[in-house]
DRENMI-281037 format. One record per atom (N, C-alpha, C): atom name; x, y, z; residue in three letters. Coordinates in nm, 3 decimals. Layout:
REM residues N
{r CA; {X; Y; Z}; ALA}
...
REM end
This chain:
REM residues 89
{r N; {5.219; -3.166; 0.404}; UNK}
{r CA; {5.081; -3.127; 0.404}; UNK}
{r C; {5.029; -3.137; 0.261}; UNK}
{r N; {4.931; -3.206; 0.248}; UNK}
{r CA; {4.861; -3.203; 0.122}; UNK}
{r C; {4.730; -3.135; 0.106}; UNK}
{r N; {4.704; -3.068; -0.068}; UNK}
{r CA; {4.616; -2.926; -0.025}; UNK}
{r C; {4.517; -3.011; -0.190}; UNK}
{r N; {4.376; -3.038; -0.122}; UNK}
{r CA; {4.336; -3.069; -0.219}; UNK}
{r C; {4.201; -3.005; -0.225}; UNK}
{r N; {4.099; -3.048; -0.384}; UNK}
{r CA; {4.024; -2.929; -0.400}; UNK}
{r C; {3.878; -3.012; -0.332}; UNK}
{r N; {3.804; -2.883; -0.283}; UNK}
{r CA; {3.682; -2.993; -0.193}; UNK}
{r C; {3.617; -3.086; -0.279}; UNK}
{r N; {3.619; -3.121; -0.430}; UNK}
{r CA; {3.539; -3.159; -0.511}; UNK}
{r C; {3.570; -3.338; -0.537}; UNK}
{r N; {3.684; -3.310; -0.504}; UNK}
{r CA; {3.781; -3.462; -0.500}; UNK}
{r C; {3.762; -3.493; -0.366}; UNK}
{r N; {3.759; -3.422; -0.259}; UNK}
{r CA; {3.802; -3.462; -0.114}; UNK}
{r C; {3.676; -3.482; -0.076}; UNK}
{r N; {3.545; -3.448; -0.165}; UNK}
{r CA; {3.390; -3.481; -0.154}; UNK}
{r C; {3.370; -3.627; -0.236}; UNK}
{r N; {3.457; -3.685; -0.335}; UNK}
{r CA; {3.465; -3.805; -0.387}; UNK}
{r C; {3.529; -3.890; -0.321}; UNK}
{r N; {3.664; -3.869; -0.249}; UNK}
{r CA; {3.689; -3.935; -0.195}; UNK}
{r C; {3.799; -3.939; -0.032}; UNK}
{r N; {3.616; -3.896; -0.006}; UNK}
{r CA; {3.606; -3.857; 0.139}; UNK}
{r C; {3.703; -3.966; 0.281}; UNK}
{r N; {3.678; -4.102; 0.249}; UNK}
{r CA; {3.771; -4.171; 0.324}; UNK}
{r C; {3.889; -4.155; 0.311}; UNK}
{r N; {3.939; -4.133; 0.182}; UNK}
{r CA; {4.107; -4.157; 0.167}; UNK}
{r C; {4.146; -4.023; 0.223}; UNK}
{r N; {4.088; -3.923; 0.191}; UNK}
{r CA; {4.177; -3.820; 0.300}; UNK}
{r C; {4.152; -3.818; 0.399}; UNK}
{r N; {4.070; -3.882; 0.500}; UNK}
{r CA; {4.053; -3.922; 0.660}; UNK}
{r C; {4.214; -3.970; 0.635}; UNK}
{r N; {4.228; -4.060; 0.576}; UNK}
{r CA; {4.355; -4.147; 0.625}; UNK}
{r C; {4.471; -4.108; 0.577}; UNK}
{r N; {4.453; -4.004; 0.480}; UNK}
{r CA; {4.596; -3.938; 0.450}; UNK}
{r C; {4.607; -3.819; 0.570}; UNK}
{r N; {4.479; -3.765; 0.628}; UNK}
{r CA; {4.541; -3.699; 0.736}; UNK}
{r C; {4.597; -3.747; 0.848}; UNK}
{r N; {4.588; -3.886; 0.825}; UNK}
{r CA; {4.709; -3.944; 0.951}; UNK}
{r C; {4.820; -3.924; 0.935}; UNK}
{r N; {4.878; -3.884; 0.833}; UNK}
{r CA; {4.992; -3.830; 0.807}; UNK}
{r C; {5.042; -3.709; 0.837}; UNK}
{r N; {4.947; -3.621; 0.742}; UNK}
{r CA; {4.966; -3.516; 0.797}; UNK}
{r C; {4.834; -3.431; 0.735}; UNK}
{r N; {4.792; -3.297; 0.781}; UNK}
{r CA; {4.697; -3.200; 0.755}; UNK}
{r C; {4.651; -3.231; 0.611}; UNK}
{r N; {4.539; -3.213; 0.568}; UNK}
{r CA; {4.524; -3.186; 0.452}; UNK}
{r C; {4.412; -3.080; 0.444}; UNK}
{r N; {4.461; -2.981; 0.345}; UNK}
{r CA; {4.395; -2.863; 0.319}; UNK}
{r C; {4.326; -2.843; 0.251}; UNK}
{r N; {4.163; -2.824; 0.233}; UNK}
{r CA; {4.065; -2.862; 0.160}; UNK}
{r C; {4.057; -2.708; 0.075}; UNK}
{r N; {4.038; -2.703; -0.053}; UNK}
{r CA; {4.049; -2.547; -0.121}; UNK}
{r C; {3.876; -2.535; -0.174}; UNK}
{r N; {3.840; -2.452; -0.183}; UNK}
{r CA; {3.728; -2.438; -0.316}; UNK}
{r C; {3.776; -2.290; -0.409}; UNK}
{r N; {3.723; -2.319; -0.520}; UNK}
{r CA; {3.765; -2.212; -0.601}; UNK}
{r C; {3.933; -2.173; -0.594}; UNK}
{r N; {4.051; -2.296; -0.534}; UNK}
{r CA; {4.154; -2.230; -0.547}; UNK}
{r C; {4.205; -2.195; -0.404}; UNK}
{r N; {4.120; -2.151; -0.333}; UNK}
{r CA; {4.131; -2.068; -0.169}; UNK}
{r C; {4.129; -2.176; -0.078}; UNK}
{r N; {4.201; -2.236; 0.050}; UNK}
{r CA; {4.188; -2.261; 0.138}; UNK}
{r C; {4.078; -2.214; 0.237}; UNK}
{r N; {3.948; -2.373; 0.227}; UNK}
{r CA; {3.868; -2.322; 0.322}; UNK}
{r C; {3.874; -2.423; 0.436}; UNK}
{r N; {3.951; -2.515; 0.434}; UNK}
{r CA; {3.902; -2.597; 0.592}; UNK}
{r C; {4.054; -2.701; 0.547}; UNK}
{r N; {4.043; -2.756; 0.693}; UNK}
{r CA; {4.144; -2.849; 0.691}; UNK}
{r C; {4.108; -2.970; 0.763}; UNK}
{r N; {4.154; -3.080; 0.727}; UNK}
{r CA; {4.143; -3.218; 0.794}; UNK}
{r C; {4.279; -3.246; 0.889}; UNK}
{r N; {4.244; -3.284; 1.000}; UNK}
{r CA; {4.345; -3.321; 1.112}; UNK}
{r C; {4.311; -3.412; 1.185}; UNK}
{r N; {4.360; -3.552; 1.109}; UNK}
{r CA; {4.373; -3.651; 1.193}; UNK}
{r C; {4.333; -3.627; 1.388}; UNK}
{r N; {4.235; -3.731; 1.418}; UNK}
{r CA; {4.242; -3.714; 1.593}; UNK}
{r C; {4.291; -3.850; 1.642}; UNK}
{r N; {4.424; -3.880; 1.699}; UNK}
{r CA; {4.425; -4.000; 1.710}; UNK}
{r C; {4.403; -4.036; 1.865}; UNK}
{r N; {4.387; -3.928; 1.947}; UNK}
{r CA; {4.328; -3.943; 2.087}; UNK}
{r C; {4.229; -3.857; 2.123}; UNK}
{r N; {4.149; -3.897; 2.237}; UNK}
{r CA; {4.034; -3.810; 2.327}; UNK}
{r C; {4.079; -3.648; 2.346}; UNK}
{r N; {4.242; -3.652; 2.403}; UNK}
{r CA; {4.311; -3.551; 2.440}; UNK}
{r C; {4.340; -3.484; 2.387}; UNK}
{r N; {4.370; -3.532; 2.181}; UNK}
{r CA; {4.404; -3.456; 2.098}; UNK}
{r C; {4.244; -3.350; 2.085}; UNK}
{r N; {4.114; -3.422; 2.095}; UNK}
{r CA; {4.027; -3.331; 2.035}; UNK}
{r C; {4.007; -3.236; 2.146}; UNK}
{r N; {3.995; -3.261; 2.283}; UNK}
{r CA; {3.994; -3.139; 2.390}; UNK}
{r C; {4.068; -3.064; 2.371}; UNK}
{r N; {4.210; -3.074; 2.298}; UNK}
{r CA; {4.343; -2.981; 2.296}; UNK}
{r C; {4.264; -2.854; 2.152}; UNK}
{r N; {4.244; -2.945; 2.058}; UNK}
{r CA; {4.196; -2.884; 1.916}; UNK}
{r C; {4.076; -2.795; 1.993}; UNK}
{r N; {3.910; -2.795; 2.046}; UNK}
{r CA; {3.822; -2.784; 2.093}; UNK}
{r C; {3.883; -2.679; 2.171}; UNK}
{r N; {3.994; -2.671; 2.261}; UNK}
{r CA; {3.974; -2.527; 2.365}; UNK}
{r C; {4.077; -2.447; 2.276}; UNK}
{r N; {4.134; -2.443; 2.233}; UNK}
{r CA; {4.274; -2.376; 2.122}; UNK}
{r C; {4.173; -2.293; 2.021}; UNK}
{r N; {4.047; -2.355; 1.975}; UNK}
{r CA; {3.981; -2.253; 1.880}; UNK}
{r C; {3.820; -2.234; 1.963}; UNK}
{r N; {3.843; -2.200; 2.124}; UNK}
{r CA; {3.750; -2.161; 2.185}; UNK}
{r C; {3.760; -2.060; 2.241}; UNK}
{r N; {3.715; -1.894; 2.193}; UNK}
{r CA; {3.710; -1.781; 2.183}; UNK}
{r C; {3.732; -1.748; 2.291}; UNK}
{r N; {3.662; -1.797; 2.400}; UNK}
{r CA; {3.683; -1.791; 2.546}; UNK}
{r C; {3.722; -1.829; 2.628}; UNK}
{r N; {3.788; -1.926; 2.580}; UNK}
{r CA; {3.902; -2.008; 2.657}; UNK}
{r C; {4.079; -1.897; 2.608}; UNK}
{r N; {4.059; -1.888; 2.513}; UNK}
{r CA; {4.182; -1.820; 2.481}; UNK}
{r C; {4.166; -1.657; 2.542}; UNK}
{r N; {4.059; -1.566; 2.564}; UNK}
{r CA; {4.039; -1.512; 2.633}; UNK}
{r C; {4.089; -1.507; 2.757}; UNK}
{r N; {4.046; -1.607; 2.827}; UNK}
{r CA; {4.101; -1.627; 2.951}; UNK}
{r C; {4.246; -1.643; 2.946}; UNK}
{r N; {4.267; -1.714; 2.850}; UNK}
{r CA; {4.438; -1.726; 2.882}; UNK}
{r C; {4.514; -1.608; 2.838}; UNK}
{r N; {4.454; -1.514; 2.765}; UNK}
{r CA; {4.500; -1.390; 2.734}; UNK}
{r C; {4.501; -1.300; 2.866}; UNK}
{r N; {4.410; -1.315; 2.895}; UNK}
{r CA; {4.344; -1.215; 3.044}; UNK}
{r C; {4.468; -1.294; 3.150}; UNK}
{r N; {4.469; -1.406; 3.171}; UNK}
{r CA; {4.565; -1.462; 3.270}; UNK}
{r C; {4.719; -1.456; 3.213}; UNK}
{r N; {4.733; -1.456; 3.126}; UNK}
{r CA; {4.892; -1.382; 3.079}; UNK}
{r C; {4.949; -1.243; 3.149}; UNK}
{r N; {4.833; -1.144; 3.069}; UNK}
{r CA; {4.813; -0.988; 3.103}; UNK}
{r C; {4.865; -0.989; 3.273}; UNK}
{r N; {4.767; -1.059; 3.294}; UNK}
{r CA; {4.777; -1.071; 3.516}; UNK}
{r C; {4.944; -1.073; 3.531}; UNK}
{r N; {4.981; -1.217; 3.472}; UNK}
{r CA; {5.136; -1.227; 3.520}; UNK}
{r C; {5.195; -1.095; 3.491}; UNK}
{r N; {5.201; -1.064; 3.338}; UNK}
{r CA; {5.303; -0.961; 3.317}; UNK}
{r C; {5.298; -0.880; 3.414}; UNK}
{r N; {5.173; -0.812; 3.477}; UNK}
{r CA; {5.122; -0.701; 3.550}; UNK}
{r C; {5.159; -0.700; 3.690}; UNK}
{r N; {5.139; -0.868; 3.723}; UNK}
{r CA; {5.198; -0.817; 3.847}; UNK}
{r C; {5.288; -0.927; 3.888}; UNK}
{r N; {5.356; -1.016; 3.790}; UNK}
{r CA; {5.472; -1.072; 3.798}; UNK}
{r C; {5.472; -1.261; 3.854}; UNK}
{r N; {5.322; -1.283; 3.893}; UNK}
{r CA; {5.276; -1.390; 3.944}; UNK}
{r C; {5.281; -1.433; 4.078}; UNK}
{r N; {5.261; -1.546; 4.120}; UNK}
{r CA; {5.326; -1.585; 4.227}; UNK}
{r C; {5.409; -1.721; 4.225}; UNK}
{r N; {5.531; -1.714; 4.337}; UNK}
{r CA; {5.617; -1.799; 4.343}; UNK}
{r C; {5.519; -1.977; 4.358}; UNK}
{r N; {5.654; -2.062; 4.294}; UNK}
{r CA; {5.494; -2.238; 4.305}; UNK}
{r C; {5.500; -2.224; 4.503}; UNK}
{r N; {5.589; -2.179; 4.600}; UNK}
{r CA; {5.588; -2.178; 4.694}; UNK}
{r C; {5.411; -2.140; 4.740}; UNK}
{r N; {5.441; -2.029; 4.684}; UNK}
{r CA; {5.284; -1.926; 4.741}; UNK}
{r C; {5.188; -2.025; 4.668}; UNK}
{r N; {5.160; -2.053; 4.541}; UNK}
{r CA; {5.073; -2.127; 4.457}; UNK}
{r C; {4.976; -2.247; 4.572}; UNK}
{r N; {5.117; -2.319; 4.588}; UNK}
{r CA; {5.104; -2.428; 4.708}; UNK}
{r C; {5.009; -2.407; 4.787}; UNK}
{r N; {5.083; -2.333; 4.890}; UNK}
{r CA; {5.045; -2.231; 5.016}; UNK}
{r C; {4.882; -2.226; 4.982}; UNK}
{r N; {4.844; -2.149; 4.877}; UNK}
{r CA; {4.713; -2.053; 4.813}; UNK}
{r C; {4.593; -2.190; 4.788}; UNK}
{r N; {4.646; -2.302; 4.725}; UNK}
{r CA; {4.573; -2.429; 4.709}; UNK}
{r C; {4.567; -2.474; 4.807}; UNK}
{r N; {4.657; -2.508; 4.886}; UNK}
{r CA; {4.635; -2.577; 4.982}; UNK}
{r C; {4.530; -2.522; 5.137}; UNK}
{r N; {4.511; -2.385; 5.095}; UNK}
{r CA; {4.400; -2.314; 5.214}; UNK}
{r C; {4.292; -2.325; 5.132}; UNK}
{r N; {4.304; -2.314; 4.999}; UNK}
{r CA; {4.180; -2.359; 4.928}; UNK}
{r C; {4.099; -2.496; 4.971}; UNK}
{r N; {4.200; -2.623; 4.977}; UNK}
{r CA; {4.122; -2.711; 4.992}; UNK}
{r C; {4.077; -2.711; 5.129}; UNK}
{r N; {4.143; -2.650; 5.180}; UNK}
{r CA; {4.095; -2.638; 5.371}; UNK}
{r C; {3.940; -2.578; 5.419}; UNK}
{r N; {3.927; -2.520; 5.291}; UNK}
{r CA; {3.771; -2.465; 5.314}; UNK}
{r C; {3.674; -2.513; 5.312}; UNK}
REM end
């Protein structure tokens, strides 16, 4: 990972597009880490990035965790079963 300062990475804005194909690069001001560059080399990568820092998407998956622990889930048998009367409707 390379950590550079926004003042350079504002000069030379292409070359760290393409050094983040490598890997992350960490943009600083004053010293501090404020943003990072991450290569997208697919559609799938940015939907993955996009719901991972979506407040309410992780919500939900917090809330649907909680459920399992609580009441242990259901077997893929039942899952099946549960979809498959779904689509029957």
């Amino acid at each position: 990972m390379k950590i550079a300062p926004l003042a350079e990475v504002k000069d030379r804005f292409s070359a760290y597009i393409e050094e983040s194909r490598e890997s992350p690069v960490v943009v600083t001001r004053n010293g501090r880490p404020v943003a990072m560059l991450i290569a997208i080399e697919e559609e799938d990568d940015l939907d993955s990035l996009l719901l991972v820092h979506n407040p309410r998407f992780v919500q939900l998956l917090d809330d649907a965790r909680q459920r399992v622990r609580i009441t242990g889930g259901v077997s893929l048998e039942e899952f099946r079963r549960r979809l498959d009367a779904a689509a029957g409707e």
